[in-house]
mmCIF file of the N, C-alpha and C atoms, coordinates in Angstrom:
data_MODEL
# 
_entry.id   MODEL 
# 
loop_
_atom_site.group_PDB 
_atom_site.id 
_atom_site.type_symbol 
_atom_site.label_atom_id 
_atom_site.label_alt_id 
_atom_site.label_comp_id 
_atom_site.label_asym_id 
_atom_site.label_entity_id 
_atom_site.label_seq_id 
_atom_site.pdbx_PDB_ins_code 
_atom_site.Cartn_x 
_atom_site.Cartn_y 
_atom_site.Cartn_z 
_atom_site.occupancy 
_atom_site.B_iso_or_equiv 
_atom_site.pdbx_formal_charge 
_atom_site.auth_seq_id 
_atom_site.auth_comp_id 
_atom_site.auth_asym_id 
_atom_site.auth_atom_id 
_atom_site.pdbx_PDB_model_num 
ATOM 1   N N  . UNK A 1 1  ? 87.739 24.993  -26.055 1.00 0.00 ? 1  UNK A N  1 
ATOM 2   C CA . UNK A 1 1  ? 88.189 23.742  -26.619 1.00 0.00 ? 1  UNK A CA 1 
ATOM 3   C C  . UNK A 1 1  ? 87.372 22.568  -26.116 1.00 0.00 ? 1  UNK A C  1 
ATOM 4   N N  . UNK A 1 2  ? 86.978 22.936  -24.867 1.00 0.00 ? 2  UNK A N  1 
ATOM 5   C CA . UNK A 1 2  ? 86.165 21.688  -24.425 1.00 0.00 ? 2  UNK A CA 1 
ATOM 6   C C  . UNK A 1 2  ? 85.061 21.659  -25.211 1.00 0.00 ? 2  UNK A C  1 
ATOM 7   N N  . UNK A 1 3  ? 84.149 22.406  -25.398 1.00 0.00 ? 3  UNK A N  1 
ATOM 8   C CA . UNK A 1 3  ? 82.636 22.707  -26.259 1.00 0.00 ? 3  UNK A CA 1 
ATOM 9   C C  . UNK A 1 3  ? 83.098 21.516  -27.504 1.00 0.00 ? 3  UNK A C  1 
ATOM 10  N N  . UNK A 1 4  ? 84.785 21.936  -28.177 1.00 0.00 ? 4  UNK A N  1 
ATOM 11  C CA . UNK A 1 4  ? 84.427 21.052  -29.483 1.00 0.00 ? 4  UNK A CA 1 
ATOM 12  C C  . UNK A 1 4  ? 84.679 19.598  -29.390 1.00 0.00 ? 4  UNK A C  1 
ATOM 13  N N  . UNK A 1 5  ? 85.226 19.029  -27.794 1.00 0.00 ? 5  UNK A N  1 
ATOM 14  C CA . UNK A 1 5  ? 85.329 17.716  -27.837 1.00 0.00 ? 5  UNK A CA 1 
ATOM 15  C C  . UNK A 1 5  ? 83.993 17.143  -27.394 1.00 0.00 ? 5  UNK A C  1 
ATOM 16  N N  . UNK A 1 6  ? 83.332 17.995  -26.911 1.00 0.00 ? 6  UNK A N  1 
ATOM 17  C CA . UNK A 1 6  ? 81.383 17.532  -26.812 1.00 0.00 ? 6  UNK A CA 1 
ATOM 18  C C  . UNK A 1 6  ? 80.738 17.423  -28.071 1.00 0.00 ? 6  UNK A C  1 
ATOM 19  N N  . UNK A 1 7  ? 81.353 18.131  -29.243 1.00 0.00 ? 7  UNK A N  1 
ATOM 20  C CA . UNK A 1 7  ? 80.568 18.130  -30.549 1.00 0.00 ? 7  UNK A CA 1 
ATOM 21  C C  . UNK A 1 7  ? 81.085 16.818  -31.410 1.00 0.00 ? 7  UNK A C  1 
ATOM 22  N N  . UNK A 1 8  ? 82.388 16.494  -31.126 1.00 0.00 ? 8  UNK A N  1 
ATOM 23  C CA . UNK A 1 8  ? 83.051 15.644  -31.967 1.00 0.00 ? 8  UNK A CA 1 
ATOM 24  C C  . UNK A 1 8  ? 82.348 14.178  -30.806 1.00 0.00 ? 8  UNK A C  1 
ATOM 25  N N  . UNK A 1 9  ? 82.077 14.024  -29.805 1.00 0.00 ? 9  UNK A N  1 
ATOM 26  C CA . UNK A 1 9  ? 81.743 13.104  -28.722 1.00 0.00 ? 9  UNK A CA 1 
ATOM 27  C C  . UNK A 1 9  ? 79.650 12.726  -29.515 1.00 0.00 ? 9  UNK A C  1 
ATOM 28  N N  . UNK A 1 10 ? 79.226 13.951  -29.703 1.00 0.00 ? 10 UNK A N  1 
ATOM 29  C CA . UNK A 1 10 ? 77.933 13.594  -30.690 1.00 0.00 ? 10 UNK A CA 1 
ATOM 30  C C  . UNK A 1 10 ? 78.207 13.181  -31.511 1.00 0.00 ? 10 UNK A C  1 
ATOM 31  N N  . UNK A 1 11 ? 78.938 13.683  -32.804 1.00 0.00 ? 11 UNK A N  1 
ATOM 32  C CA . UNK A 1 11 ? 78.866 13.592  -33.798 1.00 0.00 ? 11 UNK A CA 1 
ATOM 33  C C  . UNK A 1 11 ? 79.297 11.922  -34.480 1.00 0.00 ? 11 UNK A C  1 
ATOM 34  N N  . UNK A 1 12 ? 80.199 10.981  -33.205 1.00 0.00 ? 12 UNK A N  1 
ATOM 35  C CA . UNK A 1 12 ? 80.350 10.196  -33.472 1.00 0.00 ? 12 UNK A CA 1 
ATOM 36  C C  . UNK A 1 12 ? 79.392 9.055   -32.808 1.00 0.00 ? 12 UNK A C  1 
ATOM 37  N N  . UNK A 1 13 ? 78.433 9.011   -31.839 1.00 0.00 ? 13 UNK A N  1 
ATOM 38  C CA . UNK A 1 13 ? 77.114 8.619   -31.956 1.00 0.00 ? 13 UNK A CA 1 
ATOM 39  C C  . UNK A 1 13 ? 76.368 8.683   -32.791 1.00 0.00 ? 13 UNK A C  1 
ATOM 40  N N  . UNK A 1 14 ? 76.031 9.943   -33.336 1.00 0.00 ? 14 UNK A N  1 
ATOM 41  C CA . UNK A 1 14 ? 74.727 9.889   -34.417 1.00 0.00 ? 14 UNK A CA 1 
ATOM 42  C C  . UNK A 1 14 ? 75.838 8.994   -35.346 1.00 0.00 ? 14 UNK A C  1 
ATOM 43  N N  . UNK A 1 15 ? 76.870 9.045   -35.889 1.00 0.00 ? 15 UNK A N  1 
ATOM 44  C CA . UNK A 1 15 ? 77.065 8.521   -36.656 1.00 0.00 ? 15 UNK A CA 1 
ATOM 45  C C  . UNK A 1 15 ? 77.014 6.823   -36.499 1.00 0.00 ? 15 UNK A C  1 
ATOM 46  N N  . UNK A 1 16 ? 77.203 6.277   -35.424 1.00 0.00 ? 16 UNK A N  1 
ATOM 47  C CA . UNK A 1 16 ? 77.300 4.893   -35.427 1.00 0.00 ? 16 UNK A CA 1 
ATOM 48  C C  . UNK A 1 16 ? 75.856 4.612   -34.950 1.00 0.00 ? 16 UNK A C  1 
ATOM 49  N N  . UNK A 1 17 ? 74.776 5.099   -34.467 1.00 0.00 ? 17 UNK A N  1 
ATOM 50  C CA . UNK A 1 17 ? 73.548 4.858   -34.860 1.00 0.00 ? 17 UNK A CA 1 
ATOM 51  C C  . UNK A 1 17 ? 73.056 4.430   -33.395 1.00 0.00 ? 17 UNK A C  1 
ATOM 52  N N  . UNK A 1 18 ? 71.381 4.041   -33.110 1.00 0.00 ? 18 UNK A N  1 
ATOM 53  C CA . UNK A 1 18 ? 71.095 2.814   -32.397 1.00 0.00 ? 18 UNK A CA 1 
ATOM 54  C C  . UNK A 1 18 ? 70.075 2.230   -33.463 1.00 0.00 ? 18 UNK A C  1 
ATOM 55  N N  . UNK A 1 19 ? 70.092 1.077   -33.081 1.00 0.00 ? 19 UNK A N  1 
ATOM 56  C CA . UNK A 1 19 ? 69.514 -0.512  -33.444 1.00 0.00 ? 19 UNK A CA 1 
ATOM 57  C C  . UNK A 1 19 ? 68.297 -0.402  -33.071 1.00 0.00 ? 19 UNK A C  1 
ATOM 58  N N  . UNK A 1 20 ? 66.547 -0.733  -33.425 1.00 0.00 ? 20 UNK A N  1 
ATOM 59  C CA . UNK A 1 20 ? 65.399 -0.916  -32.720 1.00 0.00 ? 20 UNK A CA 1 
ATOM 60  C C  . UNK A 1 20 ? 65.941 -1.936  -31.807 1.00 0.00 ? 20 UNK A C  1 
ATOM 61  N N  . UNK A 1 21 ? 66.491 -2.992  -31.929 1.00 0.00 ? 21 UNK A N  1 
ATOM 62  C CA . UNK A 1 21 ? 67.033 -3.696  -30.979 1.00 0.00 ? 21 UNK A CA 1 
ATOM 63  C C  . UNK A 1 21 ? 67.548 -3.467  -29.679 1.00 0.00 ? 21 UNK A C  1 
ATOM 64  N N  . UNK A 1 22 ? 68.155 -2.538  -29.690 1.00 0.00 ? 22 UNK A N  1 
ATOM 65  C CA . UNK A 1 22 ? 68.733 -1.721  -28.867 1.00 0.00 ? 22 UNK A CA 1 
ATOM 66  C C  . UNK A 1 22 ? 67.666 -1.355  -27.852 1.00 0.00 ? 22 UNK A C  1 
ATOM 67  N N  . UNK A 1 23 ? 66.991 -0.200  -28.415 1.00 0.00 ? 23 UNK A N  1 
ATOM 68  C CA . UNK A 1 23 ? 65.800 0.321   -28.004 1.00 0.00 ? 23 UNK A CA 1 
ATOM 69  C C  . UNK A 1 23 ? 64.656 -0.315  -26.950 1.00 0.00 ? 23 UNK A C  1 
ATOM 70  N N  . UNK A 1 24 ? 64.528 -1.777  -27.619 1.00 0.00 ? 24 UNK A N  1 
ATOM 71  C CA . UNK A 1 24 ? 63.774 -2.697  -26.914 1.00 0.00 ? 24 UNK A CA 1 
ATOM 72  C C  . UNK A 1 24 ? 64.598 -3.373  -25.718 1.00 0.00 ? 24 UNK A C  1 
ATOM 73  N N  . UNK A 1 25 ? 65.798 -3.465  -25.937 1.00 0.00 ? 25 UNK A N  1 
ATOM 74  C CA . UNK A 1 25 ? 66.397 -3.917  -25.010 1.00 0.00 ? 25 UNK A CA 1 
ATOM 75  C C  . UNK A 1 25 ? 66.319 -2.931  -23.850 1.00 0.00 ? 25 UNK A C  1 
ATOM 76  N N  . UNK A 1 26 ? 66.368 -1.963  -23.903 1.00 0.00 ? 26 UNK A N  1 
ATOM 77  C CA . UNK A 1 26 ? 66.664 -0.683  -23.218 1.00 0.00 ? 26 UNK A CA 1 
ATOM 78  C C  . UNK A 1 26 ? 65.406 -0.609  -22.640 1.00 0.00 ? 26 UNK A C  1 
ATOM 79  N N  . UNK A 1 27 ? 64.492 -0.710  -23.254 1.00 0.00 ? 27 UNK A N  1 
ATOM 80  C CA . UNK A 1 27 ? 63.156 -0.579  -22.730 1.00 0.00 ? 27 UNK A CA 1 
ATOM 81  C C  . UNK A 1 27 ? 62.643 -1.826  -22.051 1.00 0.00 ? 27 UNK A C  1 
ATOM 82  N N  . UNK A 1 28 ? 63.247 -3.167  -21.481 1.00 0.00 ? 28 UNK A N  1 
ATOM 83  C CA . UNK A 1 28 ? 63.214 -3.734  -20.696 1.00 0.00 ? 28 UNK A CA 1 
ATOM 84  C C  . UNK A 1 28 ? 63.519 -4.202  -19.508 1.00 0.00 ? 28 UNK A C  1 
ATOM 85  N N  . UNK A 1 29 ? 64.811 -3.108  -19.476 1.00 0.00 ? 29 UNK A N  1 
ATOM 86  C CA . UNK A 1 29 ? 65.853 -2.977  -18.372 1.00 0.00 ? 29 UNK A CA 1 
ATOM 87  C C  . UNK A 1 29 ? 64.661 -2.504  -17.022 1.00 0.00 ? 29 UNK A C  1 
ATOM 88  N N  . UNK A 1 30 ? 65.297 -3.311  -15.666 1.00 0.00 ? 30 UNK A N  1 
ATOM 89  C CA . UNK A 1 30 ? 64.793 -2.995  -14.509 1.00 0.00 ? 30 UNK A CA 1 
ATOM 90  C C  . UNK A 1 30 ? 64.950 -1.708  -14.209 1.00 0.00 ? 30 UNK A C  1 
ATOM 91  N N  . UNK A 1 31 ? 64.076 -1.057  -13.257 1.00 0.00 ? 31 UNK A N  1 
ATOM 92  C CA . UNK A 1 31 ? 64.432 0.734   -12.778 1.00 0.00 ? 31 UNK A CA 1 
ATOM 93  C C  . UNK A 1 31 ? 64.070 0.039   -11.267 1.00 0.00 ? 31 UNK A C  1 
ATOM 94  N N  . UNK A 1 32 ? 65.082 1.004   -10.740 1.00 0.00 ? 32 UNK A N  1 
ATOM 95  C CA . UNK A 1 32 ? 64.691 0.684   -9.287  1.00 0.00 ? 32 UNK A CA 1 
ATOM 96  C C  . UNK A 1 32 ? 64.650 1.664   -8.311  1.00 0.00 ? 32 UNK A C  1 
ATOM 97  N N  . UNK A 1 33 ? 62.979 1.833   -7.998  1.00 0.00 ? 33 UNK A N  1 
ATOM 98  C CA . UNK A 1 33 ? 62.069 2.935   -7.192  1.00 0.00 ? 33 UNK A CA 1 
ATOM 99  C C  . UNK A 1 33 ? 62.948 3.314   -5.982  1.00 0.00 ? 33 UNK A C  1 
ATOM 100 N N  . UNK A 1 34 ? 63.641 4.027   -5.728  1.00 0.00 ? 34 UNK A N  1 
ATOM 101 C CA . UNK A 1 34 ? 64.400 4.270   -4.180  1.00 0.00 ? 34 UNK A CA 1 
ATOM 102 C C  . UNK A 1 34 ? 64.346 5.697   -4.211  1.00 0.00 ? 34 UNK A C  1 
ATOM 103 N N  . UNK A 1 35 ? 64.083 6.386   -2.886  1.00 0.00 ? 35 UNK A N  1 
ATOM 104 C CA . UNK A 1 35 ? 64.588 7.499   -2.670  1.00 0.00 ? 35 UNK A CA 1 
ATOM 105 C C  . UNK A 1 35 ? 63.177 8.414   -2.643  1.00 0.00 ? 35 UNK A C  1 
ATOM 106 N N  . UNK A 1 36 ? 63.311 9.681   -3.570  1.00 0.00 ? 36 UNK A N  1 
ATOM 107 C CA . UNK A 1 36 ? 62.083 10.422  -3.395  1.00 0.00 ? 36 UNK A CA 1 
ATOM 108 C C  . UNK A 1 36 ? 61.198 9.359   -4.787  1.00 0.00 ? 36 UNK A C  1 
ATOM 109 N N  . UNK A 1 37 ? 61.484 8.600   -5.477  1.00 0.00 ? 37 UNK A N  1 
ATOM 110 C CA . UNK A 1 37 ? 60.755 7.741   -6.239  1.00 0.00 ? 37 UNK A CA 1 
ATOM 111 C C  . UNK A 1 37 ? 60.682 6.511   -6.176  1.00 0.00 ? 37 UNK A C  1 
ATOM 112 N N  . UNK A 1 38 ? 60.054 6.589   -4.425  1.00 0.00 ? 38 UNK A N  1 
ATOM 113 C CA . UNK A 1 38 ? 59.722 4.769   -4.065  1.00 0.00 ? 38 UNK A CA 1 
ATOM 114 C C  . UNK A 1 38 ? 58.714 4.822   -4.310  1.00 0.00 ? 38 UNK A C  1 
ATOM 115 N N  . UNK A 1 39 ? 57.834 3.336   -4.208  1.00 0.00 ? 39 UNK A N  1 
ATOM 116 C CA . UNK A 1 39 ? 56.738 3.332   -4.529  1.00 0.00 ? 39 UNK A CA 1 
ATOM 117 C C  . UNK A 1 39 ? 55.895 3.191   -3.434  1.00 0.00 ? 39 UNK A C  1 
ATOM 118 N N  . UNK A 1 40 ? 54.553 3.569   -3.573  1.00 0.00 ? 40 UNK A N  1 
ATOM 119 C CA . UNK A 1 40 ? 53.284 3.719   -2.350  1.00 0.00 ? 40 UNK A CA 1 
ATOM 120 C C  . UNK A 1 40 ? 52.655 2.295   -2.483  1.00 0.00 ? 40 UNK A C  1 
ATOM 121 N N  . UNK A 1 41 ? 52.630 1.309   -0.519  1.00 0.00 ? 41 UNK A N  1 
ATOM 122 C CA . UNK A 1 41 ? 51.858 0.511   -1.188  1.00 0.00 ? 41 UNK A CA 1 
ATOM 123 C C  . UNK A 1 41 ? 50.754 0.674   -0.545  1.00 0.00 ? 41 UNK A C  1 
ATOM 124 N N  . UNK A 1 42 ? 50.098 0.628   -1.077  1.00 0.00 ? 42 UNK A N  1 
ATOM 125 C CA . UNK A 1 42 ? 48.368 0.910   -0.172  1.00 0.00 ? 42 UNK A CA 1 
ATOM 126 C C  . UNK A 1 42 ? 48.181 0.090   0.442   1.00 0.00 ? 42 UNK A C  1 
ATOM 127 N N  . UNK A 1 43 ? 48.474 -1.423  0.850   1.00 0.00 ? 43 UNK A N  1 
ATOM 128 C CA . UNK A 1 43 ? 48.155 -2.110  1.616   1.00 0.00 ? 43 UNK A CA 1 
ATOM 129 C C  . UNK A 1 43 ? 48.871 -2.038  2.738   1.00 0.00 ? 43 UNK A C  1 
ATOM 130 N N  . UNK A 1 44 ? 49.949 -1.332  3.014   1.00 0.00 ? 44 UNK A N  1 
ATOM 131 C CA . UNK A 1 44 ? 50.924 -1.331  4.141   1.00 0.00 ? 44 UNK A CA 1 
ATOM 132 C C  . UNK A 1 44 ? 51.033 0.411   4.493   1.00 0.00 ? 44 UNK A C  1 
ATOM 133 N N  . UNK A 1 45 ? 50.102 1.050   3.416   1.00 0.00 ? 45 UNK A N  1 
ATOM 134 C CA . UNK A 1 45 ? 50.218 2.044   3.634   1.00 0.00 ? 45 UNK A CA 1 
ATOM 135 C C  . UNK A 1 45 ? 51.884 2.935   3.799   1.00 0.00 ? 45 UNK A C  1 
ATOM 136 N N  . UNK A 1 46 ? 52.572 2.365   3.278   1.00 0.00 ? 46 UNK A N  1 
ATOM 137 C CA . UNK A 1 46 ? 53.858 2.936   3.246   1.00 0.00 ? 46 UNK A CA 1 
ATOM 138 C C  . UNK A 1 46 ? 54.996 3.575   2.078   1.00 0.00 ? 46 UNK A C  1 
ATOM 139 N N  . UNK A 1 47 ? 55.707 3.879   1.822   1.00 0.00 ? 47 UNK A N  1 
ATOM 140 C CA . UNK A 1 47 ? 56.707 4.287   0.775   1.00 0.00 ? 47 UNK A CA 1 
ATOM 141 C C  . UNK A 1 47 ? 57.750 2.765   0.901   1.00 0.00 ? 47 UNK A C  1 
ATOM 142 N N  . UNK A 1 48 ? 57.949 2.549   0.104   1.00 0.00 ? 48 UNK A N  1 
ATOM 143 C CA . UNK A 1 48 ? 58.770 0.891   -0.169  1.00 0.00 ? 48 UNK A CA 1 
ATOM 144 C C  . UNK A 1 48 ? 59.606 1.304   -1.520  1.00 0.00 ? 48 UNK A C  1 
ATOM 145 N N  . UNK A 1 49 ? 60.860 0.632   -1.274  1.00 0.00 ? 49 UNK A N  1 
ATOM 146 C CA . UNK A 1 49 ? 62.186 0.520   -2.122  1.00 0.00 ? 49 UNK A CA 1 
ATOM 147 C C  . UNK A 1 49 ? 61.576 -0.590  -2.581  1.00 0.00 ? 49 UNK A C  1 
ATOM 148 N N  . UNK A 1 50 ? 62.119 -0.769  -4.781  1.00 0.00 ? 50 UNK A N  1 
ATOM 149 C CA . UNK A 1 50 ? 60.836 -1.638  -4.957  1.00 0.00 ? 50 UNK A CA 1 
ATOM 150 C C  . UNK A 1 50 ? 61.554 -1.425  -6.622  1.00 0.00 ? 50 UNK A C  1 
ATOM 151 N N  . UNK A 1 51 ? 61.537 -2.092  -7.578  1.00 0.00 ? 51 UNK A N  1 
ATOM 152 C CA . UNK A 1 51 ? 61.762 -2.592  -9.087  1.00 0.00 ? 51 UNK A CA 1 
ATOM 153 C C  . UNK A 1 51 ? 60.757 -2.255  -9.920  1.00 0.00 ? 51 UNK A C  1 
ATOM 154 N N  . UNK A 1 52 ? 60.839 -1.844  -11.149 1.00 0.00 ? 52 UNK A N  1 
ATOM 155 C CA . UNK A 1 52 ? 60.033 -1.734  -11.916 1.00 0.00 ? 52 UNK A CA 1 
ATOM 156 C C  . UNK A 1 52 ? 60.654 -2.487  -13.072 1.00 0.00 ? 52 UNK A C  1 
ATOM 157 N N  . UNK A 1 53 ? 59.506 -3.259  -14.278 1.00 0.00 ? 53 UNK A N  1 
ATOM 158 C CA . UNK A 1 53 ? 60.144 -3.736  -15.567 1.00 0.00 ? 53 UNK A CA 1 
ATOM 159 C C  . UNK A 1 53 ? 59.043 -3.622  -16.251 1.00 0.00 ? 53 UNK A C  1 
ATOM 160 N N  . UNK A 1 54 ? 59.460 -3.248  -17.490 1.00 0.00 ? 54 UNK A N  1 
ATOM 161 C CA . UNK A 1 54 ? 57.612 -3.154  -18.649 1.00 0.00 ? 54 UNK A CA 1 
ATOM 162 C C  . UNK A 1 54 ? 58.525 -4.402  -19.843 1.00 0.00 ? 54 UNK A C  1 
ATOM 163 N N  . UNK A 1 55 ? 57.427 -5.330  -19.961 1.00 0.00 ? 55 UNK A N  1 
ATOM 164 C CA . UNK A 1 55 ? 57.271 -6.149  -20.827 1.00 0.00 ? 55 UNK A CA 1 
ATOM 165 C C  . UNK A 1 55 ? 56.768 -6.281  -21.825 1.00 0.00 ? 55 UNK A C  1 
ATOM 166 N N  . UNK A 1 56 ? 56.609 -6.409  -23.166 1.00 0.00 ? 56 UNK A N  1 
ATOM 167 C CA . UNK A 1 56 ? 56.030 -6.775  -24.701 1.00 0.00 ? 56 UNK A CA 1 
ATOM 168 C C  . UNK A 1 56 ? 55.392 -8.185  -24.722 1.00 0.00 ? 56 UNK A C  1 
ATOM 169 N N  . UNK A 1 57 ? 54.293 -8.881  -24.222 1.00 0.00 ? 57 UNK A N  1 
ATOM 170 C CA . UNK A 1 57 ? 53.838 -10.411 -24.492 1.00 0.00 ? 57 UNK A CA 1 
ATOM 171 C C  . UNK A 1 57 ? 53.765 -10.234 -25.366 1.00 0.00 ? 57 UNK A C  1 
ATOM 172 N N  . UNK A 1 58 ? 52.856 -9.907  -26.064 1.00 0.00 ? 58 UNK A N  1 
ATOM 173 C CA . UNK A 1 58 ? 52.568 -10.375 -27.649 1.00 0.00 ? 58 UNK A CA 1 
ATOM 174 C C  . UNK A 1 58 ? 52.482 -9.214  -28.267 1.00 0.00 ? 58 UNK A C  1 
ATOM 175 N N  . UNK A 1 59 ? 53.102 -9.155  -29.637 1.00 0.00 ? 59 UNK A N  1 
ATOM 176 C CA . UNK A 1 59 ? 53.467 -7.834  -30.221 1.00 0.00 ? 59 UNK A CA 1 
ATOM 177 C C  . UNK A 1 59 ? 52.328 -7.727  -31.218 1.00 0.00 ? 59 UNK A C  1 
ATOM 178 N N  . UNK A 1 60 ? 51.111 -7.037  -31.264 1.00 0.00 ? 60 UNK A N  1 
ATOM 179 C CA . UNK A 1 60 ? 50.318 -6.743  -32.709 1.00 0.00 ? 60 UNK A CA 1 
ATOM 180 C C  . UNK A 1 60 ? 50.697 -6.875  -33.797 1.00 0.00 ? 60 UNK A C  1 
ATOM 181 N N  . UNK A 1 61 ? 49.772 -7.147  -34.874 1.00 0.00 ? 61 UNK A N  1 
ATOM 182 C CA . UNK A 1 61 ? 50.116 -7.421  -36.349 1.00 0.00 ? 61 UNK A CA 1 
ATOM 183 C C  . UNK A 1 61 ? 50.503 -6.077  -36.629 1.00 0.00 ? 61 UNK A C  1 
ATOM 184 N N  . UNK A 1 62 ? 49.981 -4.852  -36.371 1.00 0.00 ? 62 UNK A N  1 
ATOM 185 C CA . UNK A 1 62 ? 50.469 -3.878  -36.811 1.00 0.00 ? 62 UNK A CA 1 
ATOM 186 C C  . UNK A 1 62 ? 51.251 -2.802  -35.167 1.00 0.00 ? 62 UNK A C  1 
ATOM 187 N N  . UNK A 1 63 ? 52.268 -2.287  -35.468 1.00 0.00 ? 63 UNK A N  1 
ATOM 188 C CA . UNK A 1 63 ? 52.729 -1.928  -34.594 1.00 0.00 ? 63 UNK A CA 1 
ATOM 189 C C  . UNK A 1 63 ? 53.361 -0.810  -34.797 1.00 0.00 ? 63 UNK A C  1 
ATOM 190 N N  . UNK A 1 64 ? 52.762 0.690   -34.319 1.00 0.00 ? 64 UNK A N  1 
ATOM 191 C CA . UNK A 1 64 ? 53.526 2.038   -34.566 1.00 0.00 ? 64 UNK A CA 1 
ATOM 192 C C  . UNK A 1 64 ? 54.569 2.190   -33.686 1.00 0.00 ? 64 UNK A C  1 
ATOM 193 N N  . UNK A 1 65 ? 55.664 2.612   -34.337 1.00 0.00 ? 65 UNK A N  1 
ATOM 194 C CA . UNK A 1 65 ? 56.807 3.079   -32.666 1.00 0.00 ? 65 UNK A CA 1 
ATOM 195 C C  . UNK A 1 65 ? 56.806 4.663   -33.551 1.00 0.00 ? 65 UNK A C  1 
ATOM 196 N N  . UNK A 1 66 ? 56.991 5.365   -32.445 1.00 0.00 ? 66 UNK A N  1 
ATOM 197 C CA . UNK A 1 66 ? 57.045 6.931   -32.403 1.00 0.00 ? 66 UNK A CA 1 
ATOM 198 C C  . UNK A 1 66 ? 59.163 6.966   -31.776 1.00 0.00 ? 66 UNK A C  1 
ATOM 199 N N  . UNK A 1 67 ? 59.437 7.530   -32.989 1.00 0.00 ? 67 UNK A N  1 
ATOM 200 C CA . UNK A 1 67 ? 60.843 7.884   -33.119 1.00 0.00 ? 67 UNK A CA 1 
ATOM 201 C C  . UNK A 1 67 ? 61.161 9.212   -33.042 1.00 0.00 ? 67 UNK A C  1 
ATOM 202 N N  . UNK A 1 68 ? 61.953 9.317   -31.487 1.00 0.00 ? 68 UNK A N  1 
ATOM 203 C CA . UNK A 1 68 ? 62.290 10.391  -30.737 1.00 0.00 ? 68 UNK A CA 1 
ATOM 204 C C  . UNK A 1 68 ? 63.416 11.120  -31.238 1.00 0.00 ? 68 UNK A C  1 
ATOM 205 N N  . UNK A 1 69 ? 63.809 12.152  -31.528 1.00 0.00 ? 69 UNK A N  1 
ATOM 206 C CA . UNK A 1 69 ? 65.390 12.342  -31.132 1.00 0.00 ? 69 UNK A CA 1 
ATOM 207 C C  . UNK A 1 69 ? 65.595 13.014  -30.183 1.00 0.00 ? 69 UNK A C  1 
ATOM 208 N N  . UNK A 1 70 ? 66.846 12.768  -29.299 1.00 0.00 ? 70 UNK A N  1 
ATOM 209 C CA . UNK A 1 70 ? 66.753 13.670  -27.970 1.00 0.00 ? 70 UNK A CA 1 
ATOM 210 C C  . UNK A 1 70 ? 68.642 13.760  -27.828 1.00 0.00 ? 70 UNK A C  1 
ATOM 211 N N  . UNK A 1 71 ? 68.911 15.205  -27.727 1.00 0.00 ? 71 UNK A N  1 
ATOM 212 C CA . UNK A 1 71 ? 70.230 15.967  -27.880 1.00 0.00 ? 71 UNK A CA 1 
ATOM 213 C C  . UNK A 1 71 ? 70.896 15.538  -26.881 1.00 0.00 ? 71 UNK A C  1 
# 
């Protein structure tokens, strides 16, 4: 019985969708390097707890996005 409340738990995502909006938003959100994925700094030579963010300045006249689906 549990299996079909995981199917009915998809089935009502795909149905209400995401937004490219979404997407971009999502793809601007901070990540933050801790643990076995801190970052190396070469000048201190050390492993450092530490933020990551990827930004869009200026968007091309033409612009491909590659559309994933993932289960």
């Amino acid at each position: 019985m549990e299996a079909d409340n995981d199917d009915s738990d998809t089935e009502s995502k795909s149905k209400e969708g995401v937004t490219l909006d979404s997407c971009f938003a999502g793809y601007q959100n901070l990540d933050t390097l801790s643990g076995d994925n801190q970052y190396y700094c070469r000048t201190c030579k050390e492993h450092t707890d530490s933020t990551k963010k990827l930004e869009i300045y200026r968007v091309p006249k033409l612009m491909m996005i590659q559309l994933k689906r993932f289960a």
